[in-house]
Structure formats: structure tokens, C-alpha cells
mmCIF file of the N, C-alpha and C atoms, coordinates in Angstrom:
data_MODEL
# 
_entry.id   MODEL 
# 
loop_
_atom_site.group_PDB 
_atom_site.id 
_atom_site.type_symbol 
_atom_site.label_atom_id 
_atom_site.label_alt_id 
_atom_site.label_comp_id 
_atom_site.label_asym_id 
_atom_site.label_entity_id 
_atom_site.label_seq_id 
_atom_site.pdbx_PDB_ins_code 
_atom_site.Cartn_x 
_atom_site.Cartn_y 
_atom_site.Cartn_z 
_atom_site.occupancy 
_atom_site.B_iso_or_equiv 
_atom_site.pdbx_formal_charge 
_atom_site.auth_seq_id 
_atom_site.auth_comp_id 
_atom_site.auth_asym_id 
_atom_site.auth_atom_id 
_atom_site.pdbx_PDB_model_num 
ATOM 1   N N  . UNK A 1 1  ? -49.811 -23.450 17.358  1.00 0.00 ? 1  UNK A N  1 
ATOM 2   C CA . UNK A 1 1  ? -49.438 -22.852 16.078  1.00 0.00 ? 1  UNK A CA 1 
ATOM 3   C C  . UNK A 1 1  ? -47.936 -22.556 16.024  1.00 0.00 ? 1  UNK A C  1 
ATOM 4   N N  . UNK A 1 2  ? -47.403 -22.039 17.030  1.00 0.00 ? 2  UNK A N  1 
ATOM 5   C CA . UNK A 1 2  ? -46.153 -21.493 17.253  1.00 0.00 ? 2  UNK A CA 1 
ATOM 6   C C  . UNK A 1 2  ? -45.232 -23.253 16.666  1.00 0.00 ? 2  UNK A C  1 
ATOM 7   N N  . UNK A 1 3  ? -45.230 -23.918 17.582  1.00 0.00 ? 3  UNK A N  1 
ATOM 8   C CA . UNK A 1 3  ? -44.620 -25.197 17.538  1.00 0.00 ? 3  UNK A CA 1 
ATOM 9   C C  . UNK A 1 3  ? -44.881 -25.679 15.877  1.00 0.00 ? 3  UNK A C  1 
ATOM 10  N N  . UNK A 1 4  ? -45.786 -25.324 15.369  1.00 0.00 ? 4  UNK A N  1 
ATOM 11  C CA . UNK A 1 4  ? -45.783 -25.901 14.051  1.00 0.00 ? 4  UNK A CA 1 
ATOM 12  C C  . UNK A 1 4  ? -45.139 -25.207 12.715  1.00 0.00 ? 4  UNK A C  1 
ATOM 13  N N  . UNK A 1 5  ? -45.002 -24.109 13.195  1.00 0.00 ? 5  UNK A N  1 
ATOM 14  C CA . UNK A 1 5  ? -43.935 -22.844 12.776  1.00 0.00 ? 5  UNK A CA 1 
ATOM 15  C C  . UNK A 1 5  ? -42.312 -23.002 12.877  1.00 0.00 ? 5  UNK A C  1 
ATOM 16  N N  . UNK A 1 6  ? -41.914 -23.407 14.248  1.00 0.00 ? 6  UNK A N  1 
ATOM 17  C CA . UNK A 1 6  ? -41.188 -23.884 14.425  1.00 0.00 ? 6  UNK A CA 1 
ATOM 18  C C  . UNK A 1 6  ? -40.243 -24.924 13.637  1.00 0.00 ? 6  UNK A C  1 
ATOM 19  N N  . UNK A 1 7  ? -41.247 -26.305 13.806  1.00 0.00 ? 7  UNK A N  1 
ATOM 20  C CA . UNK A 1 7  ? -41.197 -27.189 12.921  1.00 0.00 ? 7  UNK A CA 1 
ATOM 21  C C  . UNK A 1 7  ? -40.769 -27.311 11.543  1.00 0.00 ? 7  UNK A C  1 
ATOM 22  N N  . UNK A 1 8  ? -41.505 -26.198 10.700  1.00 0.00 ? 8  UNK A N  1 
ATOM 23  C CA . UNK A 1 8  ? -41.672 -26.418 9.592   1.00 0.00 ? 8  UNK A CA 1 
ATOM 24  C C  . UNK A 1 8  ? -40.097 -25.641 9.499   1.00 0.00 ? 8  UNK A C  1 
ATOM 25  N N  . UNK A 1 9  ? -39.741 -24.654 10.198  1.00 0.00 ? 9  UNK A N  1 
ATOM 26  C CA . UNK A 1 9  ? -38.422 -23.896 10.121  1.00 0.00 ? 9  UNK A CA 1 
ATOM 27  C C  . UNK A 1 9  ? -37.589 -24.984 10.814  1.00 0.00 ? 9  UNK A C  1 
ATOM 28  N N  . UNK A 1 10 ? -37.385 -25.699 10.955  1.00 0.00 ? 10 UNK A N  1 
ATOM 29  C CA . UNK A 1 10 ? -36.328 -26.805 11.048  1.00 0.00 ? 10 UNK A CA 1 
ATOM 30  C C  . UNK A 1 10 ? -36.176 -27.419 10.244  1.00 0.00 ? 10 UNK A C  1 
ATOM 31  N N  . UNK A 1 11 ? -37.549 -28.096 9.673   1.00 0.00 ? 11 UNK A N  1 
ATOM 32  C CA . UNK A 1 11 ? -37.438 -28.757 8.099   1.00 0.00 ? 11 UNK A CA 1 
ATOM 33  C C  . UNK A 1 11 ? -36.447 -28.424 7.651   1.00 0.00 ? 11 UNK A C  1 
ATOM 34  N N  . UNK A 1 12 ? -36.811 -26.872 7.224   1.00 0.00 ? 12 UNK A N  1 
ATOM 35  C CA . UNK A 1 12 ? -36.560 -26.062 6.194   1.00 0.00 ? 12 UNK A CA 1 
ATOM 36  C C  . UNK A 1 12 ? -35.054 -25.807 6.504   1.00 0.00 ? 12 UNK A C  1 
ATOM 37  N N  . UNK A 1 13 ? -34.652 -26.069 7.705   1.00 0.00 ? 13 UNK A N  1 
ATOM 38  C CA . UNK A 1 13 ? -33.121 -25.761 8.024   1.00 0.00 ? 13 UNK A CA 1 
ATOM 39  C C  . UNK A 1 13 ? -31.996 -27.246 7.181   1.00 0.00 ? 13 UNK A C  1 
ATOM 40  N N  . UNK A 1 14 ? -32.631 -27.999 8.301   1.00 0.00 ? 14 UNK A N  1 
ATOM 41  C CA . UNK A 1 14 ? -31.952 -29.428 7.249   1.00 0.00 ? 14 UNK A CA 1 
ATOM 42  C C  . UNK A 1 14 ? -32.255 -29.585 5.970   1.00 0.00 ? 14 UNK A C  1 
ATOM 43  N N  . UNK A 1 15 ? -33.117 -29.316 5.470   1.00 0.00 ? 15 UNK A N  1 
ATOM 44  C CA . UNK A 1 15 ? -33.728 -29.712 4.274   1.00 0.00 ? 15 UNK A CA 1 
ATOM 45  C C  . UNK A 1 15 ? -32.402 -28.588 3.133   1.00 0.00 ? 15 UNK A C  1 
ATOM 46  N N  . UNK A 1 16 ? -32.165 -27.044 3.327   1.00 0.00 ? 16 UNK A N  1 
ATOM 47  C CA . UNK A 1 16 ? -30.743 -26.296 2.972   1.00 0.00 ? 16 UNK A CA 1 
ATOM 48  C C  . UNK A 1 16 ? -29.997 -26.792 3.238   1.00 0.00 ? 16 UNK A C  1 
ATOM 49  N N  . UNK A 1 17 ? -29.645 -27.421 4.612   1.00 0.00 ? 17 UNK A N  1 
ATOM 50  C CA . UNK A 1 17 ? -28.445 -28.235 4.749   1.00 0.00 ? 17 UNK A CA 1 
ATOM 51  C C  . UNK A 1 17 ? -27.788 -29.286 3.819   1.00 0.00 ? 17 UNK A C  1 
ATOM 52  N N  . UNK A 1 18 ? -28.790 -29.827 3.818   1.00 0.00 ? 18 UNK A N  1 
ATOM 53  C CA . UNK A 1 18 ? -28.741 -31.418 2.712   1.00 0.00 ? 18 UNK A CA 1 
ATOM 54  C C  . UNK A 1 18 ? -28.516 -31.019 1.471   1.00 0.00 ? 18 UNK A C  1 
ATOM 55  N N  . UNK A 1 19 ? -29.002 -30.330 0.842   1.00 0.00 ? 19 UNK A N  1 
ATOM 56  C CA . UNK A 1 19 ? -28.990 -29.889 -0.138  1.00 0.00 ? 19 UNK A CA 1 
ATOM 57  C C  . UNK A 1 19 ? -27.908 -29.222 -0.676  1.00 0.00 ? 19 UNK A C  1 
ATOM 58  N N  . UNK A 1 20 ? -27.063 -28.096 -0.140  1.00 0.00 ? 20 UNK A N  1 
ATOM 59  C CA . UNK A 1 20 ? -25.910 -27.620 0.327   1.00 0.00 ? 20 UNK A CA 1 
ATOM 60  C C  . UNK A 1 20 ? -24.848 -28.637 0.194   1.00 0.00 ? 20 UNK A C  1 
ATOM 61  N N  . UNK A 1 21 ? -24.935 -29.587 1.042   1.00 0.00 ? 21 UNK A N  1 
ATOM 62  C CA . UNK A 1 21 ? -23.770 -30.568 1.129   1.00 0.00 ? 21 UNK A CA 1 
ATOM 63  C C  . UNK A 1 21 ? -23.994 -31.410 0.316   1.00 0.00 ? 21 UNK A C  1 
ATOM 64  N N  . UNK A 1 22 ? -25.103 -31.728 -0.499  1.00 0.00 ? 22 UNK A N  1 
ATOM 65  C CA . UNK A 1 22 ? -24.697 -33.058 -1.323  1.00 0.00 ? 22 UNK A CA 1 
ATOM 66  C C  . UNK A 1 22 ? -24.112 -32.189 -3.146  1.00 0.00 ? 22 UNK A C  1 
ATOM 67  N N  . UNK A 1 23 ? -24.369 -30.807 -2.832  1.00 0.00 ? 23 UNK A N  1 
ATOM 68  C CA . UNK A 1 23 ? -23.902 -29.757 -4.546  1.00 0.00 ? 23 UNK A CA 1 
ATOM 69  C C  . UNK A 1 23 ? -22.827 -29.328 -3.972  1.00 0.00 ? 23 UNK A C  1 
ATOM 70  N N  . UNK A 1 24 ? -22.268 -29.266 -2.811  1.00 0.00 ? 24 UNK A N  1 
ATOM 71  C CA . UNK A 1 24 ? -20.882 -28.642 -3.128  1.00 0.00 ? 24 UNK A CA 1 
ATOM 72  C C  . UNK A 1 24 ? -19.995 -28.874 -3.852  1.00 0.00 ? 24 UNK A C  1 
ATOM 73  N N  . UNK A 1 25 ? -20.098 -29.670 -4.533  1.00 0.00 ? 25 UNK A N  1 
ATOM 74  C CA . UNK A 1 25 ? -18.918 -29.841 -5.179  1.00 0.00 ? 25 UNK A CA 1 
ATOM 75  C C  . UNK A 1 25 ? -19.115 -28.809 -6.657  1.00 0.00 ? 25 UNK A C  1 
ATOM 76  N N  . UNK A 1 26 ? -20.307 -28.844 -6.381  1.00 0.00 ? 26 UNK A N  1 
ATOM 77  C CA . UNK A 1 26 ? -20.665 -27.700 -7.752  1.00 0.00 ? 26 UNK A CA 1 
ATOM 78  C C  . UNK A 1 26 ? -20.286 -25.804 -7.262  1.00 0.00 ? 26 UNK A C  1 
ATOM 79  N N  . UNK A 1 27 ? -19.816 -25.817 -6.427  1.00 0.00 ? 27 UNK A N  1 
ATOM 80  C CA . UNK A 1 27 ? -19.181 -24.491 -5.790  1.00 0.00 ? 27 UNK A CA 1 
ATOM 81  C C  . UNK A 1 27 ? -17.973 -24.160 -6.228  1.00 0.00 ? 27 UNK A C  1 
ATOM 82  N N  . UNK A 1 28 ? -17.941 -22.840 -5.779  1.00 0.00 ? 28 UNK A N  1 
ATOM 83  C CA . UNK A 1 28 ? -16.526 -22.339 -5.812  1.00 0.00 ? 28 UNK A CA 1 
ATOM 84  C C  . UNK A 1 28 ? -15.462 -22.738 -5.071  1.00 0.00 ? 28 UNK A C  1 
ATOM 85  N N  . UNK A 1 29 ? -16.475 -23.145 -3.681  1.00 0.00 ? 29 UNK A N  1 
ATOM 86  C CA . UNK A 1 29 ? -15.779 -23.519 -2.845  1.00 0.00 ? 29 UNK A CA 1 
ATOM 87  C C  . UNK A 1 29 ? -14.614 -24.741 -2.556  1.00 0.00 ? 29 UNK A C  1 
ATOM 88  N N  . UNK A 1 30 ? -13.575 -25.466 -1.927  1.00 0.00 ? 30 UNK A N  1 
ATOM 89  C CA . UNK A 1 30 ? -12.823 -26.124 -2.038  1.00 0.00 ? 30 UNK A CA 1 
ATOM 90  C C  . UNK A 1 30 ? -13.006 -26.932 -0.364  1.00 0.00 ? 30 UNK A C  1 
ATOM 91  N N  . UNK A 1 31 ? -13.138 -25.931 0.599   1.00 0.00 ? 31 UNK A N  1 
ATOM 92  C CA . UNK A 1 31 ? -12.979 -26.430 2.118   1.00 0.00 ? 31 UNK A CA 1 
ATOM 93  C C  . UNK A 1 31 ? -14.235 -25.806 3.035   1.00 0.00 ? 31 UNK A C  1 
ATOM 94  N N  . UNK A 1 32 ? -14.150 -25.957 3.758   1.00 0.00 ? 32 UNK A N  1 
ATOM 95  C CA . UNK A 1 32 ? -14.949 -25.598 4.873   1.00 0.00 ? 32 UNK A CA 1 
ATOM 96  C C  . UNK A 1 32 ? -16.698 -26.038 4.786   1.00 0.00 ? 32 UNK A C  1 
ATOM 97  N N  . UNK A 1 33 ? -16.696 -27.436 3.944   1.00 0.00 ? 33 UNK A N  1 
ATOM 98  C CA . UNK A 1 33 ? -18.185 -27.837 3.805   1.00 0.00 ? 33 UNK A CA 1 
ATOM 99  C C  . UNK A 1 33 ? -18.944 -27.872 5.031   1.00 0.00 ? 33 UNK A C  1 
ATOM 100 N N  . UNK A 1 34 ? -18.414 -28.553 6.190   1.00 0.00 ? 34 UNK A N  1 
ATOM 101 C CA . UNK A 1 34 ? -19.539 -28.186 7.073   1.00 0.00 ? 34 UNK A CA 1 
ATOM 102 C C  . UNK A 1 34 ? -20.021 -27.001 7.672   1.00 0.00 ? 34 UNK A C  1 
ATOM 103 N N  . UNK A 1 35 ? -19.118 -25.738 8.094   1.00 0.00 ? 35 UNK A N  1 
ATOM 104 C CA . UNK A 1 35 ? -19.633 -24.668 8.507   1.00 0.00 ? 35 UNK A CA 1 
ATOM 105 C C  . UNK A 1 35 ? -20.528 -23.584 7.301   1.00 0.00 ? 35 UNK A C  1 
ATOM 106 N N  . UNK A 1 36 ? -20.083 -24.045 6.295   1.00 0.00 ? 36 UNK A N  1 
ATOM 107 C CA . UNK A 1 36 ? -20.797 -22.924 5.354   1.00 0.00 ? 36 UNK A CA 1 
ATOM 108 C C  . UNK A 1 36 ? -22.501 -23.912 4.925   1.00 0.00 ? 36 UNK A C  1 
ATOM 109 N N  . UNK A 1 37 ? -22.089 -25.061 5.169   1.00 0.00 ? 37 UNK A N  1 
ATOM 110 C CA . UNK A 1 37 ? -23.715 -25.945 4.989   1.00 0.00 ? 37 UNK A CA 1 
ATOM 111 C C  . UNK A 1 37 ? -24.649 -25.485 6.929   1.00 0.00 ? 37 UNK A C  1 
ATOM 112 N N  . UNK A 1 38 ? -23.816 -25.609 7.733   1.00 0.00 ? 38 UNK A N  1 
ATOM 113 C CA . UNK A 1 38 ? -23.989 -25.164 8.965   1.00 0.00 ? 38 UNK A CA 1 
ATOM 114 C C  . UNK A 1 38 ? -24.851 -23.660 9.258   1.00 0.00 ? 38 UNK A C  1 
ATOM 115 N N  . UNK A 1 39 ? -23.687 -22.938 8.299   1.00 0.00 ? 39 UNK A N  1 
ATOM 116 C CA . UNK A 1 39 ? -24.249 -21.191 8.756   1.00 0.00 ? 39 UNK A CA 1 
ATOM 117 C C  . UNK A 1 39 ? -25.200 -21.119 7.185   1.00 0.00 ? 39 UNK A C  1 
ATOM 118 N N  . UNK A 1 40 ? -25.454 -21.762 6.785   1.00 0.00 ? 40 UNK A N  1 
ATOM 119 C CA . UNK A 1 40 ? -26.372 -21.255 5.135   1.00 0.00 ? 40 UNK A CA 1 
ATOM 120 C C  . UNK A 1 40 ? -27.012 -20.219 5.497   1.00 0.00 ? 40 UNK A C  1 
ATOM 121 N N  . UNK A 1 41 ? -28.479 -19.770 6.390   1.00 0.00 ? 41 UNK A N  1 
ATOM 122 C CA . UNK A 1 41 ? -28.747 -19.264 5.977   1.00 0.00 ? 41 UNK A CA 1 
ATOM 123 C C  . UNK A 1 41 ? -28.783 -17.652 6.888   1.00 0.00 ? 41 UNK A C  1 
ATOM 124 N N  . UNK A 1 42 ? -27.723 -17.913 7.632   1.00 0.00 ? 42 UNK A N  1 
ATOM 125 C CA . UNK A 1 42 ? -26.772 -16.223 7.761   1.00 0.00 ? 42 UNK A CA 1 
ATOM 126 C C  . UNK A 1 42 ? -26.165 -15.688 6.662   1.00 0.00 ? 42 UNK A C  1 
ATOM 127 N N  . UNK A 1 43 ? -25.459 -16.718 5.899   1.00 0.00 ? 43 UNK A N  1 
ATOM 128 C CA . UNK A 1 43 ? -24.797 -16.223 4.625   1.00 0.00 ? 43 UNK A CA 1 
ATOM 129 C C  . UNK A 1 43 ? -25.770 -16.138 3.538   1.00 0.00 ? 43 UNK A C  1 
ATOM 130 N N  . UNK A 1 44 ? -26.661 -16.589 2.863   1.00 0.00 ? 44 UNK A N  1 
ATOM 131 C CA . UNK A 1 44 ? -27.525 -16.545 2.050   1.00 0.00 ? 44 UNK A CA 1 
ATOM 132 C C  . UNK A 1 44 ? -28.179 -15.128 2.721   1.00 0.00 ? 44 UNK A C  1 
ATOM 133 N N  . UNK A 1 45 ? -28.245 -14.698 3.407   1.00 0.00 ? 45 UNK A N  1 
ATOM 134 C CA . UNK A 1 45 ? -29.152 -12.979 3.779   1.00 0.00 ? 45 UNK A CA 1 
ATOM 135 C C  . UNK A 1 45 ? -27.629 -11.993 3.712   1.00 0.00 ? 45 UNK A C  1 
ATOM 136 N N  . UNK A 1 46 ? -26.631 -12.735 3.832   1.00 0.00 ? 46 UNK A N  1 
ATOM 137 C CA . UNK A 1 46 ? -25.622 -11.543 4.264   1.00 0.00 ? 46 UNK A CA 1 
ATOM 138 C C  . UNK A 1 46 ? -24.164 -11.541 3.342   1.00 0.00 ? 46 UNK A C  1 
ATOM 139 N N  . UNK A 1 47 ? -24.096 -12.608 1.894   1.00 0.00 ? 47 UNK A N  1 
ATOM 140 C CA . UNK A 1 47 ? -23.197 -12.732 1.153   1.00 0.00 ? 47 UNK A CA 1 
ATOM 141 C C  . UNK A 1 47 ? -23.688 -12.796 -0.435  1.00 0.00 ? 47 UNK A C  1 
ATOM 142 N N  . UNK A 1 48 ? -23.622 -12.449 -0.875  1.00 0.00 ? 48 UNK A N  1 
ATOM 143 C CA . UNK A 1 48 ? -23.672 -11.860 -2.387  1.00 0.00 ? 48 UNK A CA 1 
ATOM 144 C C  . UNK A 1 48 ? -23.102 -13.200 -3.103  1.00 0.00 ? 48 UNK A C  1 
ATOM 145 N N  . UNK A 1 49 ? -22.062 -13.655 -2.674  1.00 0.00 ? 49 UNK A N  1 
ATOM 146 C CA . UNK A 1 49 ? -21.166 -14.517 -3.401  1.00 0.00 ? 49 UNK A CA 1 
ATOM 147 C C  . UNK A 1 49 ? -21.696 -16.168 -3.311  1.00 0.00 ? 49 UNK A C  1 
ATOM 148 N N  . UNK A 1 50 ? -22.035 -15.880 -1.539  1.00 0.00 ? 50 UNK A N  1 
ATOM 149 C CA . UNK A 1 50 ? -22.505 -17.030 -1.028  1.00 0.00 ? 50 UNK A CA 1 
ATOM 150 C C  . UNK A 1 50 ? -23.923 -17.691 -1.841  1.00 0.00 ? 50 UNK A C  1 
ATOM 151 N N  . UNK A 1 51 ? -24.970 -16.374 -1.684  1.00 0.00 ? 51 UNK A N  1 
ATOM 152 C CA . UNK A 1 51 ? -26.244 -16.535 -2.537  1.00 0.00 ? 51 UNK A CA 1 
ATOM 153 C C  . UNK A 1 51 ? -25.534 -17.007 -3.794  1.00 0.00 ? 51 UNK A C  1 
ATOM 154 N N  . UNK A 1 52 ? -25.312 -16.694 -4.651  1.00 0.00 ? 52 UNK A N  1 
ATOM 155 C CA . UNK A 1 52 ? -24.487 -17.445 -5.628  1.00 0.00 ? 52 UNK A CA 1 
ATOM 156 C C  . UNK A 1 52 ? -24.368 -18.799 -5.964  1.00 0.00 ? 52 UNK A C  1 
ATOM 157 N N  . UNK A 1 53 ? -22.981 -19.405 -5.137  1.00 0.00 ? 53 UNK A N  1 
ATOM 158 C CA . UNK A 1 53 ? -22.627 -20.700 -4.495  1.00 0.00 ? 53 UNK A CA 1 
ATOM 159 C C  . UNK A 1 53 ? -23.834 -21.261 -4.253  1.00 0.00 ? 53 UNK A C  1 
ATOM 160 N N  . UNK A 1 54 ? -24.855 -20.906 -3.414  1.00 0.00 ? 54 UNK A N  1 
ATOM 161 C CA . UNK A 1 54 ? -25.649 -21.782 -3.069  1.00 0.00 ? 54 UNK A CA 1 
ATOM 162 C C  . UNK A 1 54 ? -26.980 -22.186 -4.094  1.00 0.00 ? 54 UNK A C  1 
ATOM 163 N N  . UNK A 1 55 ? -26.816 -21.297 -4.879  1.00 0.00 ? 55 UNK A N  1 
ATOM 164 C CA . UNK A 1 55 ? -28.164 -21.250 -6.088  1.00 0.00 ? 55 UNK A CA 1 
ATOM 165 C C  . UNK A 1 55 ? -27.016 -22.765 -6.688  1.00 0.00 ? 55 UNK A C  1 
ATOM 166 N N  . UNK A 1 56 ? -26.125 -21.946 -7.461  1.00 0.00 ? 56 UNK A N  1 
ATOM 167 C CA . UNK A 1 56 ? -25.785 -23.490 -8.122  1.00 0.00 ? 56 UNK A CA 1 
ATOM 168 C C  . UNK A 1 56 ? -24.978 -24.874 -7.317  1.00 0.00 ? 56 UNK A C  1 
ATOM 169 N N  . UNK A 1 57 ? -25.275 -24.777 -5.869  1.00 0.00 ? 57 UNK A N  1 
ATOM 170 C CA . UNK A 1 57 ? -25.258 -26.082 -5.478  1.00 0.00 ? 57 UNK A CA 1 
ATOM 171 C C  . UNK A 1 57 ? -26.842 -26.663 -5.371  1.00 0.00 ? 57 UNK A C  1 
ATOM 172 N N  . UNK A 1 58 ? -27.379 -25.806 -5.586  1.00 0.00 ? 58 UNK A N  1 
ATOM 173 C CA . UNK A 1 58 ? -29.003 -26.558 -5.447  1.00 0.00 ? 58 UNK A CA 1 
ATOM 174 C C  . UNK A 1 58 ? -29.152 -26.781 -6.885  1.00 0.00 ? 58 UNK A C  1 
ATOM 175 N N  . UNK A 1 59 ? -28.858 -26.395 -8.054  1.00 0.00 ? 59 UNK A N  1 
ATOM 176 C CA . UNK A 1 59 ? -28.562 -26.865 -9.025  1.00 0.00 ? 59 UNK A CA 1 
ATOM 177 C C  . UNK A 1 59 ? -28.199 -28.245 -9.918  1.00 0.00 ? 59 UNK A C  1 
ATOM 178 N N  . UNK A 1 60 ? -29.071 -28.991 -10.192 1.00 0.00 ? 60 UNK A N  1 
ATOM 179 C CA . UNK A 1 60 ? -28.981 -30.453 -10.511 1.00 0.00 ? 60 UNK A CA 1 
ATOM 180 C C  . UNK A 1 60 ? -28.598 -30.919 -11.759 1.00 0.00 ? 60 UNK A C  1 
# 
């Protein structure tokens, strides 16, 4: 069970990742695409601004 938990939280890691990096351009942001697609979801629990950014890069 554990391992399939796991799993599905890796998905779920790349799956923000991807997603993240293919809308940035719909951000505020200008630089640092890989570490902020990298750290998503430290910043999504711990940035106000970031949650933000990242709603409308998932935004289509």
C-alpha cells in the first residue's frame, strides 16, 4: 500500500512540474523556471504569491 502511495505522489510531483513549466510564461515570473517548477510544492503551501502564479500557469 505504502509503495502505491508513494507512486501516486510522484505522479503527482511531475505531473505539477509539467504543468508549471509548460504556463510559465503565463506568470509573473521572468527567470528562475526550473527551481520554482522544481520547489512547487514547498512554495504552493508557503507563498501567497506563488499559489497565485501557479493557479494561472495551470490556466489554459
Amino acid at each position: 500500500m505504502g509503495s502505491i502511495i508513494g507512486f501516486v505522489a510522484i505522479i503527482a510531483y511531475f505531473i505539477g512540474f509539467w504543468r508549471f513549466w509548460q504556463g510559465f510564461d503565463r506568470t509573473h515570473y521572468s527567470q528562475y523556471r526550473l527551481p520554482l517548477a522544481a520547489l512547487w510544492p514547498l512554495l504552493l503551501i508557503a507563498n501567497k504569491s506563488y499559489r497565485e502564479n501557479f493557479s494561472r500557469a495551470l490556466k489554459g
